[in-house]
N, C-alpha and C positions, 0 to 999 in steps of 0.2 A: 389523956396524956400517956398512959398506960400503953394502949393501942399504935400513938405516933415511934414508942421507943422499941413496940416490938417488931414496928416496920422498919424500923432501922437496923435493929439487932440483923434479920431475915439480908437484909443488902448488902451487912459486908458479909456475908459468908459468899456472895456468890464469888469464882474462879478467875482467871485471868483468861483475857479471849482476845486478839486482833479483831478493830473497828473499823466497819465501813459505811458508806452514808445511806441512810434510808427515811421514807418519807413515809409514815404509817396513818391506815385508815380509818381506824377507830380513838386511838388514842395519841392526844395532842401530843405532838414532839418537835422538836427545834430543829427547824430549820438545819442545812447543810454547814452552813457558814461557822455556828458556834461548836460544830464537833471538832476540828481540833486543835480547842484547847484544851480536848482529853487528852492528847497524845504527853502532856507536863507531869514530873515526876509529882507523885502526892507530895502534901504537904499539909500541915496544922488545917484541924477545921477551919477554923475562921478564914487565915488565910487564904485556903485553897477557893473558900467560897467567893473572899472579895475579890481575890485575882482573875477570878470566871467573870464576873461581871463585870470589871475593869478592863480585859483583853477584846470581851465582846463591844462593849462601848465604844473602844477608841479606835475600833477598826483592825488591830494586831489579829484576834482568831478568825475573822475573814478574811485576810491576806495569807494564812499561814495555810485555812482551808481550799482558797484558789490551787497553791501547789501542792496539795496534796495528790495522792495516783487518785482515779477514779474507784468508785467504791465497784465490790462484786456484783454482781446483777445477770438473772436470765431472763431474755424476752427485748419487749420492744422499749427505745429509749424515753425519757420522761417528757410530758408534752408543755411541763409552764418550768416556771421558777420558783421558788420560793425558799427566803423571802421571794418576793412579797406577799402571794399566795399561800393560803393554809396549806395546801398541799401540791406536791410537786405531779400527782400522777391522777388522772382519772380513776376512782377509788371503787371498790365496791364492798360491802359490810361484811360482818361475820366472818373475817378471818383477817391473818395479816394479810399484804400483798405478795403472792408468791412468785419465789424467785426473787428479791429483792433484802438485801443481807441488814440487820440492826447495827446501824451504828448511828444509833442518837445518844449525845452526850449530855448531863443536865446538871445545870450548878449543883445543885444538893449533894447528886451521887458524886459529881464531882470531889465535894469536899469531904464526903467520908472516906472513899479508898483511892482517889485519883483515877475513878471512870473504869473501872478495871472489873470486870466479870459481866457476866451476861444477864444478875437480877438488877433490875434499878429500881430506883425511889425516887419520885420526882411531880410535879405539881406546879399548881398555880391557885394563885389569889383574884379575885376579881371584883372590883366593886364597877357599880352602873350608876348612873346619877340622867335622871332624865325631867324635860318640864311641858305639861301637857295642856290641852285645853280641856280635858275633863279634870274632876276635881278630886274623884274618889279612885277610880281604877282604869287604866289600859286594856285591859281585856274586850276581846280575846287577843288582843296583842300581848307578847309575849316574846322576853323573859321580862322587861321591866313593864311588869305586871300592875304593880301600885304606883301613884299618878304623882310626880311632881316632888320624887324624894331621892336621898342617895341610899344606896342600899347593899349590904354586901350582897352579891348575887352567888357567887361562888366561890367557895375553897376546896380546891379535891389534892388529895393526895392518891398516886399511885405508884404501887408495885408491880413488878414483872420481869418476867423473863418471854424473851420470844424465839418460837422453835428456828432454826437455822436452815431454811429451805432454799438458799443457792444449792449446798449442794445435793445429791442424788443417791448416795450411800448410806444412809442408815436413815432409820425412823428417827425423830427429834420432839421433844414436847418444849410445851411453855406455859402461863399461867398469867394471870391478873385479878387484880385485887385492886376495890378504890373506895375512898373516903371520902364523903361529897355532904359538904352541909352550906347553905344557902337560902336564899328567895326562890331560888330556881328548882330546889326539889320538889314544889309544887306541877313541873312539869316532866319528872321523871318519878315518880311516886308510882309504884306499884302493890295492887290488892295483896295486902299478905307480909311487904315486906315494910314493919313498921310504918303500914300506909292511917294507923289511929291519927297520926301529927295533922294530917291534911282532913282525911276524911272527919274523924269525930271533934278535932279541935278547930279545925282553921288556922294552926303557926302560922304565923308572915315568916318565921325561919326553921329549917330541917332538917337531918340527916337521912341521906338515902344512903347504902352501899349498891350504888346504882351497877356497877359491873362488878362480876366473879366468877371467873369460868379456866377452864383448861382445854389447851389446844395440841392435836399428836397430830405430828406431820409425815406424811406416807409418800416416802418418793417415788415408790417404784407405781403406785396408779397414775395412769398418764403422765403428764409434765410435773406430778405432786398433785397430793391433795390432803387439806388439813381439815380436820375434824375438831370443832370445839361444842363445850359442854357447858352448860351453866347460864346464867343471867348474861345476857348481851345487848347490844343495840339491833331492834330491828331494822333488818339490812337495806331496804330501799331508799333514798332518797337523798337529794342534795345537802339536807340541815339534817340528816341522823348522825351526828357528831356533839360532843361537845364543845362549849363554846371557841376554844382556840382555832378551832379546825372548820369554823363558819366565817364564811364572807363578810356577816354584820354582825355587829351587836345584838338587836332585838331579830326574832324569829318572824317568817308569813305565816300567813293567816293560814296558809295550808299545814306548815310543821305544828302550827298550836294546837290541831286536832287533830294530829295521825296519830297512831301506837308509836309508844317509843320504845319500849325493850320488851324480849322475852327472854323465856324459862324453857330450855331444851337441849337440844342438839342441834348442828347444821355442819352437814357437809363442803366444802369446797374445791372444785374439781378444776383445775386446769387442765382442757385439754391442748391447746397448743397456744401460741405468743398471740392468739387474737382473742380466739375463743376461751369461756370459765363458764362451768354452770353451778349452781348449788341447789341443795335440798335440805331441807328442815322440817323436823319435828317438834312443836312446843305446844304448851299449856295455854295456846291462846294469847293473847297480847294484854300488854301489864298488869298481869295476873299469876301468882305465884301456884307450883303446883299443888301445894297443899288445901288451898280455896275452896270453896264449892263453886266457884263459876269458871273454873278450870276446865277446858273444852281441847281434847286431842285435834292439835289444828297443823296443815302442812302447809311449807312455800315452797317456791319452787323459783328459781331466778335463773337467767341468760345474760352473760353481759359480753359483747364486742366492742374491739378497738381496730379501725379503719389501720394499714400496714402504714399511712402517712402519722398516724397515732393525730391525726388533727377530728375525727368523731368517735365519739364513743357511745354506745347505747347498753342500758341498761333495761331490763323486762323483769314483774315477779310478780306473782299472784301468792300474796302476803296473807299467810293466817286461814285458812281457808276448811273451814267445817259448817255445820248446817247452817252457820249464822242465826242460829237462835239471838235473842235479845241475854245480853248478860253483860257485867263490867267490859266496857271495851272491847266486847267480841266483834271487832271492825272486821268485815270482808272488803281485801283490799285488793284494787290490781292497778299497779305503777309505773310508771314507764319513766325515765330520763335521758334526756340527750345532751352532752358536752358537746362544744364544735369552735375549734380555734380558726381564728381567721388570719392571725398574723402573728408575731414576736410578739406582739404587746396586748391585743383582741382577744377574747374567748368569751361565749357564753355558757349559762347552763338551765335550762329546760328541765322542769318537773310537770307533770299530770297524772291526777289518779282519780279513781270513781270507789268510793267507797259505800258500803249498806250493811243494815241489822234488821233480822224481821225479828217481828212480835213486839215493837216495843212498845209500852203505855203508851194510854193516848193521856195528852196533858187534860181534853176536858172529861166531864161526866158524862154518863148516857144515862138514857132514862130515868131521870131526878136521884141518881147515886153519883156519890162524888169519885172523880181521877182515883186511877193506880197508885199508889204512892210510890216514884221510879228506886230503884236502887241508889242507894248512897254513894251519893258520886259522879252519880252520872244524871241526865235530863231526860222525860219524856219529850214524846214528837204531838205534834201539832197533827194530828190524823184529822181524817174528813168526820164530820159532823155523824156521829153514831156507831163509829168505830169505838171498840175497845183498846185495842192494839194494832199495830200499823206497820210497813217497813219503812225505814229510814235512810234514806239515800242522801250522798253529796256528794260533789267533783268536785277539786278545785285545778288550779294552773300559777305555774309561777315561773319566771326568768328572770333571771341576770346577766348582766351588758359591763361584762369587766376591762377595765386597761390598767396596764400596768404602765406604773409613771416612770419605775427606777428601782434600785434593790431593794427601796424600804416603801412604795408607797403604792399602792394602786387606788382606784375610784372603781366605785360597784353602783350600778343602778337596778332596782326589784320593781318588778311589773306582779302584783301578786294578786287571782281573784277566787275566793270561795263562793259556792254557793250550798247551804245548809237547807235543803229544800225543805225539813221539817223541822227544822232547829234543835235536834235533838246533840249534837254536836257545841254548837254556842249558849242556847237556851232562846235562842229568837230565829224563826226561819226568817228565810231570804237569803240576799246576796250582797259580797262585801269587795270591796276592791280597795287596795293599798298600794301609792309609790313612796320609795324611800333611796336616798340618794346618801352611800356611805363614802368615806376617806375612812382607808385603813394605815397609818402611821407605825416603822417598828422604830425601836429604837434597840441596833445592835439585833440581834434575834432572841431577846429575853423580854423587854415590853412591845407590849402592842398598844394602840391609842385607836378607838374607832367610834370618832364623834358620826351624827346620821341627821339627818331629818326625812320626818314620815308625814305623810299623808291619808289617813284612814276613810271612808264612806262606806255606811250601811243604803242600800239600796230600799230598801220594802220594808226598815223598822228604824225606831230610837234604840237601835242594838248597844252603843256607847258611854261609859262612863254609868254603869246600874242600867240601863236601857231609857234613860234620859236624852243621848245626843245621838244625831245621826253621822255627824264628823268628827273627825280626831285628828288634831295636828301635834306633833310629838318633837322636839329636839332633845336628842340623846346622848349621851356617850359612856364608853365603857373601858377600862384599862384593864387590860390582863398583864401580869409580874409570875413571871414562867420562876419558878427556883428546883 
């Protein structure tokens, strides 16, 4: 409690600032629709909270938001909507979007100062309720990981301020800070950073401070370029978001075993309205610098956006040092392609080929028993007399989105892994999942996103303890944005 009051304290001091709309890539924010009903004089907390949610429901702050002027913006226009889409812009990690001004508005911060300065405070609640044909656990599906329960999956609170990079004149910084405790910290738990809850106990529930970094934004190198510092999400891919800011409820089978955050620096460079490249220094992936499995690891990212803004590709060779065997020292290399087909159409395309040498072999050699793997992680299935082995995977995943209307679209995931030594799930082979989502909002403060999944282990009883080889899952999850 302590900690919730001194996040508050930190939010009203921030300043008075003119708002404009912005759709951010790392961290979930509300949609266009419900900013302005920041433009209302403050008023009493309570009031001011229930009236944010009351204007957004009945349709008033999206009527008020249609005539609003168009917000600041440098570069190319945005390629979807959203609602209904988590996001309005083909995104790329590790920074904000640059060139594109903050003005997300949030009940919370609303009701402390009437939306006014540039720190906010803001969050969501989320619970998940899913019913499965195993009995014991989902995994490697993910986030409704436990089989057949409702669960709080997520509560995050965050702080922030984000650097002001429309304009071109002065350097600008920003910052974030987030409060995250859940089922789901099971899948952003990093070595070092209170990771005893998962590793030495097994919680079914957690606290991570899954993000904290600070960002200075440099106008005058090319088009801007921002520099952030600290714990982030590792930047490739379509599900390196939290949950607001993904397509479905539950995660593929590819996002369940990639890195999710590091510990470092990364550059981001806009050279012009198509072109961004980035570069990073970190401590290796989910692994805090202090560790001993801490490995000086570099990326390196490309991302283009076609002048129609209807493709977009992203490139990065993620984390990249000798790949010795250590906590999650994944050597990754990624690729994504977005590609709109119409007003309503748009897919998006993930593949990556990941590996670790040296790692135990699961069996013995010569009448001595297995390596005992690091906590936390699995050995690999090596060939018969190996000690230690490399461990390779790729997997592949797409989505086939339409939008129905301002509040609804349908998502269909084509997702398949293959763990060729199982050192990633703890059973080699290969797995393939469809899952067919409805994403429902209600106003731009809830979201409702029931799913049905289709799971298949190929070459093991990978399912439910490694008992089943299918998994049929009906799910759903509500996110309450405050």
């Amino acid at each position: 409690m302590k900690f919730g009051w001194l996040l508050v304290g930190l939010a009203m001091m921030g300043g008075s600032r003119e708002l404009a709309a912005q759709q951010l890539p790392d961290a979930p924010a509300l949609p266009a629709t419900a900013q302005a009903a920041g433009t209302v004089e403050t008023k009493g907390f309570w009031r001011g909270w229930g009236d944010f949610y009351r204007d957004d429901w009945n349709g008033t702050a999206a009527k008020a938001a249609a005539a609003a002027p168009a917000a600041a913006r440098r570069g190319l226009p945005s390629p979807l909507d959203s609602p209904p889409f988590p996001s309005a812009d083909w995104s790329y990690g590790g920074s904000p979007t640059i060139g594109e001004a903050d003005g997300n508005v949030y009940p919370l911060q609303t009701a402390i100062n009437g939306a006014k300065g540039r720190t906010k405070l803001y969050g969501w609640v989320s619970p998940g309720l899913n019913f499965s044909t195993s009995g014991s656990r989902n995994y490697p599906e993910t986030n409704d990981i436990y089989s057949n329960r409702l669960e709080l999956q997520q509560v995050v609170v965050y702080l922030e301020r984000l650097p002001d990079s429309v304009q071109r004149d002065h350097v600008d910084w920003g910052f974030h800070l987030t409060s995250f405790f859940g089922t789901d910290y099971r899948s952003t738990t990093d070595l070092g950073y209170l990771s005893f809850q998962l590793l030495d106990h097994d919680h079914q529930y957690g606290f991570d401070p899954v993000l904290e970094y600070v960002d200075v934004y440099f106008p005058h190198v090319a088009q801007g370029m921002n520099l952030r510092v600290g714990r982030f999400i590792s930047v490739p891919g379509i599900e390196a978001q939290l949950t607001p800011n993904n397509y479905m409820f539950s995660h593929s089978l590819l996002y369940s075993v990639d890195p999710f955050t590091d510990t470092g620096a990364i550059a981001t460079v806009r050279l012009n309205d198509q072109w961004t490249v980035q570069g990073e220094i970190s401590a290796s992936h989910d692994v805090a610098p202090w560790t001993s499995d801490a490995k000086p690891s570099f990326t390196g990212c490309v991302d283009y956006t076609t002048k129609g803004v209807d493709d977009n590709f992203y490139l990065c060779a993620n984390g990249i040092n000798n790949g010795t065997y250590a906590y999650n020292n994944l050597q990754m290399y990624d690729g994504t392609w977005y590609h709109k087909f119409n007003k309503s159409w748009h897919m998006a395309t993930e593949m990556y080929a990941m590996y670790q040498r040296g790692v135990p072999s699961v069996h013995g050699v010569d009448g001595l028993p297995p390596i005992v793997p690091e906590k936390g992680t699995n050995g690999a299935n090596c060939a018969l007399g190996e000690v230690r082995c490399i461990a390779p995977e790729w997997a592949a995943v797409n989505y086939i989105n339409e939008e129905l209307g301002t509040h609804d679209y349908l998502s269909l995931r084509t997702d398949f892994l293959d763990d060729k030594k199982g050192q990633r799930t703890g059973y080699a082979g290969k797995y393939s999942e469809e899952t067919l989502s409805w994403n429902h909002w209600v106003g731009t403060t809830v979201q409702i996103r029931p799913e049905i999944r289709f799971d298949h282990a190929w070459d093991n009883t990978a399912y439910d303890v490694g008992t089943r080889r299918n998994q049929l899952t009906v799910a759903t999850d509500v996110v309450y944005h405050f």
